[in-house]
C-alpha positions in Angstrom: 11.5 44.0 6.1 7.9 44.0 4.8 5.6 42.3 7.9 2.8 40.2 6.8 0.6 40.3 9.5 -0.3 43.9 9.7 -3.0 45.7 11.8 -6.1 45.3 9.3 -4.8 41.7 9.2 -5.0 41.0 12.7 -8.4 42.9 13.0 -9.7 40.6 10.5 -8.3 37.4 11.8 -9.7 38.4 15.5 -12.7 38.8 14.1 -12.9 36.0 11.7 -11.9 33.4 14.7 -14.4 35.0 17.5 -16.7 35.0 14.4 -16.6 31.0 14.3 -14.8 30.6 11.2 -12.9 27.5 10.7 -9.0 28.2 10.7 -8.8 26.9 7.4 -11.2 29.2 6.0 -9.5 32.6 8.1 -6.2 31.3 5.9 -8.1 31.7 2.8 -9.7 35.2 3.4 -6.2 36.7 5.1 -4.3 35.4 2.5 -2.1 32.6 4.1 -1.8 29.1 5.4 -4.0 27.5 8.5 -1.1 26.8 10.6 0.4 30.6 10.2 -3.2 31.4 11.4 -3.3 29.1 14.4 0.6 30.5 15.0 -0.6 34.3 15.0 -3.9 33.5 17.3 -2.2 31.8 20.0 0.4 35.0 20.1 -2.1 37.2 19.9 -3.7 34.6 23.1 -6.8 34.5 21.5 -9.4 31.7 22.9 -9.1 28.6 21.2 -12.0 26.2 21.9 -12.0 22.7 19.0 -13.8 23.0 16.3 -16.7 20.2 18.6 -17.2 22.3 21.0 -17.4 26.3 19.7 -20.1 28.4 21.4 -22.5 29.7 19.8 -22.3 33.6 18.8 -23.9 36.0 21.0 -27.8 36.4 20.2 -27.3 40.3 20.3 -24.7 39.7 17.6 -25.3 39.9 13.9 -23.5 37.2 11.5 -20.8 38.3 9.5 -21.0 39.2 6.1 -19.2 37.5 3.8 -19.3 39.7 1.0 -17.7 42.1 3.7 -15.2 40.1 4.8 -14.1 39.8 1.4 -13.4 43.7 0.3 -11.8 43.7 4.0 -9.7 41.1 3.1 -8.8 42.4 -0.4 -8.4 45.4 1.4 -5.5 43.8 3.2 -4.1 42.0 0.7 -5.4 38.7 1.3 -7.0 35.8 0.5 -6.1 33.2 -2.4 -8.2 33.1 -5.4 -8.0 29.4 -5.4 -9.2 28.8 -2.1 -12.1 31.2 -1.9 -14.5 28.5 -4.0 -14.0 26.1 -0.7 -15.9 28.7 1.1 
């Protein structure tokens, strides 16, 4: 049985959500759809907060790189070609 959601996956969706990514746009870059990302996050219990009312990243924080995210994602063997021009 060949797991989707490996390790490097789940790095990168952790980060991605705590990152203030919309769930739609962690679907496109891991490579699947936003409710299989909203699934995954509330097994893994991460914090969900609405879209209205995120907090803002920590100041000592630097903002992610998208260009990153992206060779992490192809990495993992993610994201859909066809969504990536929504981002």
């Amino acid at each position: 049985m060949n797991a989707f959601w490996t390790w490097d996956r789940e790095e990168l969706l952790t980060e991605l959500w705590e990152g203030g990514y919309t769930r739609r746009e962690i679907g496109v870059l891991v490579g699947t759809t936003r409710n299989a990302v909203i699934s995954k996050a509330r097994r893994m219990r991460l914090k969900f907060q609405p879209p209205s009312v995120r907090a803002d990243p920590p100041e000592s924080s630097e903002p992610l790189d998208k260009n990153a995210i992206l060779a992490r994602a192809t990495a993992a063997g993610g994201w859909h070609k066809r969504g990536l021009a929504a981002l």
